[in-house]
VMD Tcl script that builds the backbone (N, CA, C; Angstrom):
set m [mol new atoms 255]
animate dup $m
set s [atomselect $m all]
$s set {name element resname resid chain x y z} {
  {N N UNK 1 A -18.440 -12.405 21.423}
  {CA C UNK 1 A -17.588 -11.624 22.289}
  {C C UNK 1 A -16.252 -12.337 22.542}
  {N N UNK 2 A -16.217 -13.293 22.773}
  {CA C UNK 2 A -15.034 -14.376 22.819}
  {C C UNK 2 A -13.765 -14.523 21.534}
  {N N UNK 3 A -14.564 -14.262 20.121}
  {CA C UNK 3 A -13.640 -14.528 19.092}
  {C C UNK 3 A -13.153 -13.321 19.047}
  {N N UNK 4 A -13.388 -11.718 19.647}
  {CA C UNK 4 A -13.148 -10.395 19.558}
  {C C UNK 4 A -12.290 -10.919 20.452}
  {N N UNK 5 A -11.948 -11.249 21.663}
  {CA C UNK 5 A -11.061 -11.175 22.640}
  {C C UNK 5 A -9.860 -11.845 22.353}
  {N N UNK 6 A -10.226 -13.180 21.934}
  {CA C UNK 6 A -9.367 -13.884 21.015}
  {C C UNK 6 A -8.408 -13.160 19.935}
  {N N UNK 7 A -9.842 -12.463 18.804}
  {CA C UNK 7 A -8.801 -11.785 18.156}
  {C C UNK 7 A -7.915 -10.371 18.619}
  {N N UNK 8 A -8.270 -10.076 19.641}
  {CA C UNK 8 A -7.256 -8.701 19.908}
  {C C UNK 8 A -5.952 -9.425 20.440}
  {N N UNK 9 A -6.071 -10.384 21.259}
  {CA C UNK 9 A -4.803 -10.673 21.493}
  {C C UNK 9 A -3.871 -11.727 20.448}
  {N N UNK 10 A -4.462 -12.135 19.323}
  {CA C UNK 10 A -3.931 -12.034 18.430}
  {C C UNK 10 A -2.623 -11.065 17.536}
  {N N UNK 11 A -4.191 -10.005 17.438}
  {CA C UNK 11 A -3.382 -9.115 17.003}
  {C C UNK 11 A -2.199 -8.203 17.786}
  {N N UNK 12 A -2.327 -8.128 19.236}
  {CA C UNK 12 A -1.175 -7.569 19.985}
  {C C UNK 12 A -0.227 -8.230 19.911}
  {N N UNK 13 A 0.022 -9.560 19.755}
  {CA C UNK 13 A 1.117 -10.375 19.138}
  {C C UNK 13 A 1.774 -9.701 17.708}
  {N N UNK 14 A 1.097 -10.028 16.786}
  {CA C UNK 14 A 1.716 -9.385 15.437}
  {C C UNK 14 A 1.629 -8.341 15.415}
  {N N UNK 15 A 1.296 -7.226 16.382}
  {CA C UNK 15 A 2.153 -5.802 16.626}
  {C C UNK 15 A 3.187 -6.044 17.253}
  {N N UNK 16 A 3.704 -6.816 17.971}
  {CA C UNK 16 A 4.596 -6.651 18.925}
  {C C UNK 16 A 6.202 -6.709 18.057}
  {N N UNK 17 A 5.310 -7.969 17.160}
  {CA C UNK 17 A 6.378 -8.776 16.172}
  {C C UNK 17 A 7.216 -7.662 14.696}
  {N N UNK 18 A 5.633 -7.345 14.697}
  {CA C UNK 18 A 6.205 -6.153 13.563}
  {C C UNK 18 A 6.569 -5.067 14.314}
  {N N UNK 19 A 7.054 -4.698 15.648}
  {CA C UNK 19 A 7.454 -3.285 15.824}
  {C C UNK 19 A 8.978 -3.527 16.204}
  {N N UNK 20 A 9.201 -4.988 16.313}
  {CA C UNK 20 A 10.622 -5.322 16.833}
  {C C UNK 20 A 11.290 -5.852 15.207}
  {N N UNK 21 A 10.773 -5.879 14.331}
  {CA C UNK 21 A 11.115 -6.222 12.965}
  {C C UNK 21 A 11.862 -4.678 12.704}
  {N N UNK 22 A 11.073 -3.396 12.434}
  {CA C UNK 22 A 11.181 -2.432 12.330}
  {C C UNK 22 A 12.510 -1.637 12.887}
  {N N UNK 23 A 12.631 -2.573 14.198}
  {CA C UNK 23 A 13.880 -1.840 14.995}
  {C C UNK 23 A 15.114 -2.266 14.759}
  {N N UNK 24 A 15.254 -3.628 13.838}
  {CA C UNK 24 A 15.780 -4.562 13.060}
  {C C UNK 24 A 16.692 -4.266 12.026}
  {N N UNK 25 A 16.052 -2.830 11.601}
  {CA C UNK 25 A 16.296 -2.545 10.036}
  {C C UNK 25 A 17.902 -2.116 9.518}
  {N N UNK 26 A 18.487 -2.607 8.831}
  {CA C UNK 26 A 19.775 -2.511 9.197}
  {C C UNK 26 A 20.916 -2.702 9.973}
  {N N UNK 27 A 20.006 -3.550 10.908}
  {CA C UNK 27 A 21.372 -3.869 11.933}
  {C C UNK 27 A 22.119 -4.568 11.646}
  {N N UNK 28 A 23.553 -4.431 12.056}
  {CA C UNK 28 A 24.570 -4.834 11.462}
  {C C UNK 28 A 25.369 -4.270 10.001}
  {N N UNK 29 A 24.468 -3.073 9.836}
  {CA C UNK 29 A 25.150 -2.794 8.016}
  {C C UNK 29 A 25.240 -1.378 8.393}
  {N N UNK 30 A 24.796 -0.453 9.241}
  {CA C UNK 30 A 25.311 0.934 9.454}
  {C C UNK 30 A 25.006 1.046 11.086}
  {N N UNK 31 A 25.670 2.222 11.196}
  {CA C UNK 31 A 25.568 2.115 12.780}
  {C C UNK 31 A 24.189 3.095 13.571}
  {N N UNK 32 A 24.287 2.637 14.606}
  {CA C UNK 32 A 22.949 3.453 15.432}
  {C C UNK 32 A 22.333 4.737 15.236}
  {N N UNK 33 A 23.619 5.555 15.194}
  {CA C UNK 33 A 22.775 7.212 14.744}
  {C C UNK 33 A 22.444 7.110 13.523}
  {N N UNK 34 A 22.733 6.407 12.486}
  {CA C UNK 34 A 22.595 6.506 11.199}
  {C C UNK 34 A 20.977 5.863 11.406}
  {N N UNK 35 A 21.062 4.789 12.122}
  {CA C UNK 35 A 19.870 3.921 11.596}
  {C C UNK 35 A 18.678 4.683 12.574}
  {N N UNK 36 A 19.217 5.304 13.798}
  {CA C UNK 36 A 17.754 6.422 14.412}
  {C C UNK 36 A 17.530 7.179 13.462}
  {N N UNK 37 A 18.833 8.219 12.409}
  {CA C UNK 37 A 18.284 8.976 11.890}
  {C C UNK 37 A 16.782 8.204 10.676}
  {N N UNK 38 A 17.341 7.625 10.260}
  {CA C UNK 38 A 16.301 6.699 9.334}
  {C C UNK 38 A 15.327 6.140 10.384}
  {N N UNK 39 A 14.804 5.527 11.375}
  {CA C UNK 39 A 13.980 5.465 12.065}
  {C C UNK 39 A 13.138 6.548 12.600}
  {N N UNK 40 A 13.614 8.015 13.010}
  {CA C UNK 40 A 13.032 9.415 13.267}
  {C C UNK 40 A 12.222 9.142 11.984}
  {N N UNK 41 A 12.590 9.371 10.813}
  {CA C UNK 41 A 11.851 10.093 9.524}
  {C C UNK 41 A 10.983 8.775 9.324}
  {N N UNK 42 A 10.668 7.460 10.008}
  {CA C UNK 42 A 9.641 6.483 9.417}
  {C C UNK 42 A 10.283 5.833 8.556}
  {N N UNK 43 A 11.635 5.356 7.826}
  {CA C UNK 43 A 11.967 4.816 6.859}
  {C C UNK 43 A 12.456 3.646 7.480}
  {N N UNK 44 A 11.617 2.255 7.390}
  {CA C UNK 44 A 11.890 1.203 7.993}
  {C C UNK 44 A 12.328 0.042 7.048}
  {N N UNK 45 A 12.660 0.366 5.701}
  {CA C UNK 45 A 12.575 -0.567 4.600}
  {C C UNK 45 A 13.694 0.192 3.569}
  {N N UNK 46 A 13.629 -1.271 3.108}
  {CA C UNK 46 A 14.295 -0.701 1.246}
  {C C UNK 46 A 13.537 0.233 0.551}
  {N N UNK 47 A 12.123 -0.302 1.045}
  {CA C UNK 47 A 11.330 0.592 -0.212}
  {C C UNK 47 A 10.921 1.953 -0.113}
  {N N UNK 48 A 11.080 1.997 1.135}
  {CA C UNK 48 A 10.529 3.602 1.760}
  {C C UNK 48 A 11.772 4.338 1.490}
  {N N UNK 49 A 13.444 3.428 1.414}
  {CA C UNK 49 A 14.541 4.321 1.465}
  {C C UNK 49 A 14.313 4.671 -0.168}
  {N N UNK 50 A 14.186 4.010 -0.498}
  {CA C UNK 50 A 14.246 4.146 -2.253}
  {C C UNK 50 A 13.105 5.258 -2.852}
  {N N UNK 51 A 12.714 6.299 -1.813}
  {CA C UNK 51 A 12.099 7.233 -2.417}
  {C C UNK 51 A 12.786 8.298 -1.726}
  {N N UNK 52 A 13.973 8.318 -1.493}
  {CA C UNK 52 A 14.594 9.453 -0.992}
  {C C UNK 52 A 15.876 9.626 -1.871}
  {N N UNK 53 A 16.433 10.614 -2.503}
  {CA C UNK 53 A 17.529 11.003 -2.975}
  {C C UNK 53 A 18.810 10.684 -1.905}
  {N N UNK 54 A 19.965 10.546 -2.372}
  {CA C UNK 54 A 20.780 10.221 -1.684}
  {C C UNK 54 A 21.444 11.804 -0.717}
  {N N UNK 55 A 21.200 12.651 -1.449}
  {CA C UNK 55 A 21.149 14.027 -0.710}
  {C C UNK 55 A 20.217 13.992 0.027}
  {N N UNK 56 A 19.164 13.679 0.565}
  {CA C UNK 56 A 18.139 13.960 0.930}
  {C C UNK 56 A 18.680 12.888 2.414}
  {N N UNK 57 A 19.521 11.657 2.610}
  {CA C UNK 57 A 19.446 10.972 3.660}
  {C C UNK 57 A 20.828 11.443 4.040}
  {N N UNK 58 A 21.677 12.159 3.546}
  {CA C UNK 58 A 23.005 12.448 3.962}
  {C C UNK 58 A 22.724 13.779 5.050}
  {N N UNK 59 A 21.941 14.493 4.557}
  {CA C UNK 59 A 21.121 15.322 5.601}
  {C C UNK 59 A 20.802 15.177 6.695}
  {N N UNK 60 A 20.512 13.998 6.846}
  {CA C UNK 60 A 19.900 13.558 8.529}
  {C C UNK 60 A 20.972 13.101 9.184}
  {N N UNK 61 A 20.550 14.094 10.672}
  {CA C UNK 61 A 21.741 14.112 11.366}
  {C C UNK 61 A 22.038 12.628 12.281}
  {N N UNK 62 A 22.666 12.501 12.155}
  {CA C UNK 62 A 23.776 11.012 12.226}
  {C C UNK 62 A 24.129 9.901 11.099}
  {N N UNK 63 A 23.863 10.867 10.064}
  {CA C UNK 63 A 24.252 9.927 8.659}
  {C C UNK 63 A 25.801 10.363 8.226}
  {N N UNK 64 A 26.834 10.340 7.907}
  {CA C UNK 64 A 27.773 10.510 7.452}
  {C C UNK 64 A 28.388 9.596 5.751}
  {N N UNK 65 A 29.513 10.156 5.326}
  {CA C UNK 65 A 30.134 9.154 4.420}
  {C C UNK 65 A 29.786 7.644 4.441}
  {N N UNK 66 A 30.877 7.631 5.618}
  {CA C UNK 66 A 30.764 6.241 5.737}
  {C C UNK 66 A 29.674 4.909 6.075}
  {N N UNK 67 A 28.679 5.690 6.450}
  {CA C UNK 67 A 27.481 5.186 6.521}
  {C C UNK 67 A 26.777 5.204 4.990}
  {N N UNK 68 A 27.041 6.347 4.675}
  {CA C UNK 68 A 25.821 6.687 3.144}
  {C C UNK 68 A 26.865 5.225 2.244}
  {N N UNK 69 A 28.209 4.994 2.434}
  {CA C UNK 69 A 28.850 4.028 1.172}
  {C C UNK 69 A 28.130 2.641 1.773}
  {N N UNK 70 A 28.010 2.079 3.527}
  {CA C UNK 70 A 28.095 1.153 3.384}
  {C C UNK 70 A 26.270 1.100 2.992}
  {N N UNK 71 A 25.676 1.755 3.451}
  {CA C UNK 71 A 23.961 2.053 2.993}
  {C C UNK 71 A 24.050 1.596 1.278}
  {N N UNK 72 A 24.360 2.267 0.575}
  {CA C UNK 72 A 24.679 2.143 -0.866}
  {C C UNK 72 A 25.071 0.635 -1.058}
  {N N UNK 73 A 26.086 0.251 -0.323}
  {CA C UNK 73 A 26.600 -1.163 -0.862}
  {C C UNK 73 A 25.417 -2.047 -1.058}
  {N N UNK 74 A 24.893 -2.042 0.782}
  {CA C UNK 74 A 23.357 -2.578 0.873}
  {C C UNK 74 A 22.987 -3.323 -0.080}
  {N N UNK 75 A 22.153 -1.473 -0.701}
  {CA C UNK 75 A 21.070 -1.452 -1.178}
  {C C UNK 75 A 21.348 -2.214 -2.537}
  {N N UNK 76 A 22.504 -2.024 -3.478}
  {CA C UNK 76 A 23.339 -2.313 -4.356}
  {C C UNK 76 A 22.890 -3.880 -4.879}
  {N N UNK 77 A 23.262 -4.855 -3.339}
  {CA C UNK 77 A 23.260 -6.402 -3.106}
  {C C UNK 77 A 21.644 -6.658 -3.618}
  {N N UNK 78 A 20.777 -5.631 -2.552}
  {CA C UNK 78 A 19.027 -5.851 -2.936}
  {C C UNK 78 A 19.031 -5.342 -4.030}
  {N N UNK 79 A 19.391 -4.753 -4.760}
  {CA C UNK 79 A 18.903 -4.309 -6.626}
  {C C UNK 79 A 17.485 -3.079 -5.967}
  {N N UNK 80 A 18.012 -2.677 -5.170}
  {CA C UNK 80 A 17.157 -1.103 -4.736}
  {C C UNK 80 A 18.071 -0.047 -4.662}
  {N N UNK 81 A 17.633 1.236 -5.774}
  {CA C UNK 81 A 18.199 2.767 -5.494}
  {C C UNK 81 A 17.761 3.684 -4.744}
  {N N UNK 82 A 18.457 4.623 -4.547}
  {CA C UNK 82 A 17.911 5.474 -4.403}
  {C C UNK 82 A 17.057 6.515 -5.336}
  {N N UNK 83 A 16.506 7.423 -5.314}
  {CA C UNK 83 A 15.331 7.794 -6.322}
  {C C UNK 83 A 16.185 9.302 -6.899}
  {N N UNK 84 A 16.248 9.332 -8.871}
  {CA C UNK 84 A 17.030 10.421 -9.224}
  {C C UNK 84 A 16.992 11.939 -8.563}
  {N N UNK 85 A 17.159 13.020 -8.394}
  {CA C UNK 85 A 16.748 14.475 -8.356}
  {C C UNK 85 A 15.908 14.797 -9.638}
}
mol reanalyze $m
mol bondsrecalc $m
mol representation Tube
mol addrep $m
């Protein structure tokens, strides 16, 4: 019963850690509405963005131009695309 107690508060630690990682994502490379809109839809990563068409994130509302170029530059630096039509 002890190593269960042990381990839950373990693990409420490395939730805590990974949910403030998540909120992380992009900061500093596009701005807030851009990065809620990508936070609303669950896309917390390169890799989750890289299954969306680039039409497909220009759509979500608080994404604009200038967000989708500096998003692109990004992704560009990591050697991650976006995914063809």
């Amino acid at each position: 019963m002890i190593n269960l107690v042990i381990m839950a508060k373990c693990l409420n630690s490395i939730c805590a850690v990974s949910h403030v990682e998540r909120r992380d994502f992009l900061q500093g490379i596009i701005a807030m509405p851009a990065r809620r809109a990508l936070e609303k839809e669950k896309i917390n990563s390169l890799e989750k963005l890289s299954d969306y068409s680039e039409e497909e994130i220009l759509k979500l509302h608080g994404f604009g131009k200038n967000a989708m170029l500096k998003l692109k530059n990004h992704m560009k630096e990591n050697h991650v695309s976006f995914k063809n039509n």
